[in-house]
Backbone as numpy.savetxt, mean C-alpha at the origin, in Angstrom:
# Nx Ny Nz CAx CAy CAz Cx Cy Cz
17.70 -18.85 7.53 16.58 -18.76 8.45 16.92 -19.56 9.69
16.88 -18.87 11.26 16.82 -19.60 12.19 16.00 -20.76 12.47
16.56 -21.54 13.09 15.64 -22.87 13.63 14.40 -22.24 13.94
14.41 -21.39 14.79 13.33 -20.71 15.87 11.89 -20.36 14.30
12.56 -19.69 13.61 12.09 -19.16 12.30 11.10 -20.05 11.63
11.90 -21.12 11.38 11.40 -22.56 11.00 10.12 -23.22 11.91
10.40 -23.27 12.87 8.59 -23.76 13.78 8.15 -22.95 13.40
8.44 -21.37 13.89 7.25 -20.34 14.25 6.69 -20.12 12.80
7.40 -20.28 11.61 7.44 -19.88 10.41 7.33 -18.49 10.42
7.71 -17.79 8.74 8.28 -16.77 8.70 7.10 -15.40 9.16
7.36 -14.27 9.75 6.27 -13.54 9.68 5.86 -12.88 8.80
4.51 -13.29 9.18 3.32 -12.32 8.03 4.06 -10.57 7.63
3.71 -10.30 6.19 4.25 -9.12 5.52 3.26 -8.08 5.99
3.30 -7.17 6.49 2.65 -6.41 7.13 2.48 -4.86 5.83
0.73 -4.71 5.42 0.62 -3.78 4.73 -0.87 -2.58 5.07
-0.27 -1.66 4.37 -1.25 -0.61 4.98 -1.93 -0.25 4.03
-3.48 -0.33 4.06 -4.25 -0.18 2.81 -4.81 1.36 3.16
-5.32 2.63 2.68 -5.76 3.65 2.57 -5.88 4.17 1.59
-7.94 3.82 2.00 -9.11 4.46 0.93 -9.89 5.02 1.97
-10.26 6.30 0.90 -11.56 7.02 1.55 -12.81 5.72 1.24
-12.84 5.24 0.46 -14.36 4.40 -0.22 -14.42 3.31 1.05
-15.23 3.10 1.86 -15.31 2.12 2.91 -15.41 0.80 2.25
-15.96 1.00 1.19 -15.99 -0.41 0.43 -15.03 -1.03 -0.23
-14.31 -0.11 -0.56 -13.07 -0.13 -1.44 -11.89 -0.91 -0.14
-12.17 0.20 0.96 -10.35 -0.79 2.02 -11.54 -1.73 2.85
-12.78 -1.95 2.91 -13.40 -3.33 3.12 -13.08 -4.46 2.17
-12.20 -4.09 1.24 -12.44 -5.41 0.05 -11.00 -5.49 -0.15
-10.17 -4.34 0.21 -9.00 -4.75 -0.20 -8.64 -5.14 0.99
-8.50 -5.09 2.15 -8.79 -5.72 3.61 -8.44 -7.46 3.27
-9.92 -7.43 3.11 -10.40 -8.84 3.21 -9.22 -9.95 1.71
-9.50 -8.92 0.92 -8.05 -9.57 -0.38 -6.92 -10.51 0.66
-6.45 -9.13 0.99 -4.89 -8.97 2.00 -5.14 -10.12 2.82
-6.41 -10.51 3.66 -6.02 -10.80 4.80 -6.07 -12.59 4.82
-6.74 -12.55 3.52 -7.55 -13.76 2.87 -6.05 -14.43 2.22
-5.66 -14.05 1.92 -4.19 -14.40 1.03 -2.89 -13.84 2.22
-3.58 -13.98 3.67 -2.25 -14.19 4.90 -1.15 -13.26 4.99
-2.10 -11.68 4.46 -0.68 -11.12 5.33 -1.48 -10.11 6.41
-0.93 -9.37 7.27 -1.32 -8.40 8.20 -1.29 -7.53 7.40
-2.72 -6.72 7.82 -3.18 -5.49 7.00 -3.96 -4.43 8.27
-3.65 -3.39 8.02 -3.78 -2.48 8.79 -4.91 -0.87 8.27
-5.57 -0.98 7.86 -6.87 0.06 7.18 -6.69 1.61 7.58
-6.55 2.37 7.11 -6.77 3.87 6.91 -7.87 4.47 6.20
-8.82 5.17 6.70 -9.73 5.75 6.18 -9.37 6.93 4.97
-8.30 7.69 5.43 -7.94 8.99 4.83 -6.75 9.10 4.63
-6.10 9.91 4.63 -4.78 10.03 4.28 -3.66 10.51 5.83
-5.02 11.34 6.37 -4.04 12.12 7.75 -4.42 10.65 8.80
-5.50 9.60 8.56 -5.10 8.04 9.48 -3.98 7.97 8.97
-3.93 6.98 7.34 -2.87 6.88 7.16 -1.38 7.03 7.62
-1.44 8.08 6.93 0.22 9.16 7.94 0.22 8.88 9.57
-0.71 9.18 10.00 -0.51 8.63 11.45 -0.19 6.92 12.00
-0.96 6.24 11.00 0.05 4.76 10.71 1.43 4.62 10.75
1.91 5.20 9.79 2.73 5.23 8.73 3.95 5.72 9.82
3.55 6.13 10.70 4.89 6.92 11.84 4.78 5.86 13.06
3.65 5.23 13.37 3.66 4.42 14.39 4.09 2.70 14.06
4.61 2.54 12.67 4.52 1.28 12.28 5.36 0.96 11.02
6.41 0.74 11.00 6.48 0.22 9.66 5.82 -0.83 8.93
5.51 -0.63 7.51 5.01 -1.63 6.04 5.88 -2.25 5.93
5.70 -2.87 5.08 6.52 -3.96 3.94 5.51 -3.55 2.70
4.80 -2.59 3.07 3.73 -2.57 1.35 2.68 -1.38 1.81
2.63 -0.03 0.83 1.28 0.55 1.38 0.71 0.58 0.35
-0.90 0.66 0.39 -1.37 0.56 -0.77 -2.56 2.00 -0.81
-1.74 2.83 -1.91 -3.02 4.89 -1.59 -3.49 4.20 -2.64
-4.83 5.03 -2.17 -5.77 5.75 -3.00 -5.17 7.17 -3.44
-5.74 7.19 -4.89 -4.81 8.56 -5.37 -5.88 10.29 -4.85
-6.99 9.89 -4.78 -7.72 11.07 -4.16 -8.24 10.18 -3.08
-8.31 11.17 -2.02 -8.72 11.28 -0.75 -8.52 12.96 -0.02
-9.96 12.90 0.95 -10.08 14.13 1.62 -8.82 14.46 2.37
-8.57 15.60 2.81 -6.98 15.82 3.77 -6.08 15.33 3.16
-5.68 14.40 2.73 -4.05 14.08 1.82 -4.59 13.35 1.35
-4.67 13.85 -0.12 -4.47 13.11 -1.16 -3.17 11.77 -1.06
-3.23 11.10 -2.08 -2.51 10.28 -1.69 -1.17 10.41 -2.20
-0.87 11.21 -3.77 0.38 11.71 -4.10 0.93 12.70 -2.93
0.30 13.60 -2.58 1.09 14.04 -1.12 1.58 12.90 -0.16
0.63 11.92 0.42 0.99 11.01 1.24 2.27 10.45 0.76
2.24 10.14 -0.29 3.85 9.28 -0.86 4.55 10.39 -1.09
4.27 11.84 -1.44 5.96 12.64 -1.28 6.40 12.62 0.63
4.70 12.68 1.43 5.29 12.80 2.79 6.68 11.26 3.22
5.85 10.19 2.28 6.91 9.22 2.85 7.62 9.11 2.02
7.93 9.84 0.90 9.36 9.64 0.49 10.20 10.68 1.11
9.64 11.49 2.71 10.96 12.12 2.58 11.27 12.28 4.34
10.57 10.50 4.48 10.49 10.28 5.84 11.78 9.15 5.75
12.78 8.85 6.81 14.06 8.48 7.04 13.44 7.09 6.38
14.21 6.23 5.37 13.92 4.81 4.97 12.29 5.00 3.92
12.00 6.14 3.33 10.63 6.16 3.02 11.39 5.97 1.40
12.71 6.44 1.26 13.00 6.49 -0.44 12.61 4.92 -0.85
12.69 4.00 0.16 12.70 3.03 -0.84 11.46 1.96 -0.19
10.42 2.60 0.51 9.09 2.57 0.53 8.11 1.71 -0.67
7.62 0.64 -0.54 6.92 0.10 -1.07 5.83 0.61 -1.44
5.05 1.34 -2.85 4.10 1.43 -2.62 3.05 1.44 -3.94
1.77 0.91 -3.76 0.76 0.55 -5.34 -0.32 1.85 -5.08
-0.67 2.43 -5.80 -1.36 3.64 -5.75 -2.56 3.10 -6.67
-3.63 3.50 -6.21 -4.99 3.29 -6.92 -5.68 4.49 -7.04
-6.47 3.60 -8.62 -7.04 5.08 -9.07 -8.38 4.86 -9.15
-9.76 5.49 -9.19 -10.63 5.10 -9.92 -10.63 5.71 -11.13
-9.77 6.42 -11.25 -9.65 7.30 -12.98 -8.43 7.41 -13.53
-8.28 7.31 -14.80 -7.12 7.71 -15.24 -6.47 8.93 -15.45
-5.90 9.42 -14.69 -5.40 10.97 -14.58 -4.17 10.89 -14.91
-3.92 11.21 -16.06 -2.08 11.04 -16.80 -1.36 12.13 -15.79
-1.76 13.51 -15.34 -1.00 14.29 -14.90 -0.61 13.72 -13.04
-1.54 13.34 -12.46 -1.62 12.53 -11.33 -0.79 11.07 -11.35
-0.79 10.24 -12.53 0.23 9.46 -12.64 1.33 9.28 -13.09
1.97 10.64 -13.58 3.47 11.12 -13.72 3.53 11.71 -12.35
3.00 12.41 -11.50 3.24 12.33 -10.66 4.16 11.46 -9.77
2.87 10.69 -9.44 2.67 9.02 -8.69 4.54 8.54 -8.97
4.09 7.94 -10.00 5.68 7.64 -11.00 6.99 8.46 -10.48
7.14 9.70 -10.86 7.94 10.59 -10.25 8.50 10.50 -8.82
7.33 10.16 -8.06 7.26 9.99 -6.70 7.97 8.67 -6.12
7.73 7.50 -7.37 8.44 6.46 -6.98 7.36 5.01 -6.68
6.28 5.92 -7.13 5.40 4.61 -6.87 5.31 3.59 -7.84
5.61 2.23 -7.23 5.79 1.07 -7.80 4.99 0.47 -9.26
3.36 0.92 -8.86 2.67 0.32 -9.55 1.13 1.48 -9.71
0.56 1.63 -10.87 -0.60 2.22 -10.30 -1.41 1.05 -10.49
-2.93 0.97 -10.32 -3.99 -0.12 -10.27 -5.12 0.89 -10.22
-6.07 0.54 -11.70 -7.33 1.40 -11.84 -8.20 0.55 -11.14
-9.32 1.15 -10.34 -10.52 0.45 -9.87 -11.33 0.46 -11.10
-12.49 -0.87 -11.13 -12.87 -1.80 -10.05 -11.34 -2.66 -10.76
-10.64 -3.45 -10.30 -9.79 -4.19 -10.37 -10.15 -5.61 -9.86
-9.34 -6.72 -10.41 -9.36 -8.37 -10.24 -8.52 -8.35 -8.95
-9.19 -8.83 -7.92 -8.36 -9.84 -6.93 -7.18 -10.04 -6.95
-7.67 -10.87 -8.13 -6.43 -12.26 -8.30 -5.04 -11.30 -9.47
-5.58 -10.56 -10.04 -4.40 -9.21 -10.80 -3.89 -8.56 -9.57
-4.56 -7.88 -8.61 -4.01 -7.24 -7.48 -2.99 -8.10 -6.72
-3.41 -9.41 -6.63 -2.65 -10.00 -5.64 -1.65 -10.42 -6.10
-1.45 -10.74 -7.12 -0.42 -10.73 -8.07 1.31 -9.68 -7.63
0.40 -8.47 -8.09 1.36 -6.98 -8.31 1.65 -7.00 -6.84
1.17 -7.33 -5.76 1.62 -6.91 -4.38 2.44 -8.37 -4.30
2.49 -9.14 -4.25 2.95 -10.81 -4.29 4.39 -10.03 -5.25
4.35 -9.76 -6.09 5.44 -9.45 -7.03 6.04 -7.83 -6.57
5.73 -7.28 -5.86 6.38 -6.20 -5.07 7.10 -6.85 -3.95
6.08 -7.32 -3.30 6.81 -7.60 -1.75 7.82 -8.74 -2.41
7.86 -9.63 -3.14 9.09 -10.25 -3.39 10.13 -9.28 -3.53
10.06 -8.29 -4.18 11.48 -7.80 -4.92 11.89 -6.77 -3.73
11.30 -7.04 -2.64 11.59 -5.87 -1.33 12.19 -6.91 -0.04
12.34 -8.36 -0.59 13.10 -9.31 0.51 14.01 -9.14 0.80
């Protein structure tokens, strides 16, 4: 790490949360932002994607249904965007859909996470992603 690195300290991990539930990326928002990293909110899937080209992650975090792109589409769109194969990403469910999470899996996604979910479990699995992506 540069000197420069060292004052300024290191920069914040920059992640992209997208839920249709306003309450749902209001809370995972506030998780993210509360525990110091930059977080960036998507309503839907076609925000999302439009993120997702103007910005690189270090972490995205789908919802597995959403209106306009679902979110298993969203992760085949970025797994087959230049640097998307090895794309960080935790997919949330509010249901357990085995055929939707072989999917997910297939697709390459890191982790799934059923809603309502713990904080402090979430922050965990993203804390333990973004490590293994240093």
């Amino acid at each position: 790490m540069s000197l420069f690195a060292k004052i300024l300290g290191a920069p914040k991990r920059r992640i992209l949360a997208v839920d249709d539930d306003p309450n749902v990326l209001s809370l995972l928002t506030e998780i993210l932002r509360t525990a110091g990293y930059e977080v960036d909110a998507a309503r839907d899937g076609l925000e999302g994607h439009a993120l997702i080209q103007k910005r690189k992650y270090d972490l995205i975090v789908l919802d597995s249904r959403m209106p306009n792109i679902p979110g298993t589409e969203l992760l085949r769109v970025i797994r087959a965007m230049p640097d998307g194969g090895t794309q960080a990403v935790i997919m949330l469910s509010g249901e357990d859909m085995v055929e939707t999470m072989e999917k997910a899996f297939d697709l390459g996604v890191m982790e799934w996470v059923c809603k309502p979910f713990s904080p402090e479990r979430f922050l965990q699995k993203v804390s333990s992603h973004l490590g293994a992506k240093k």
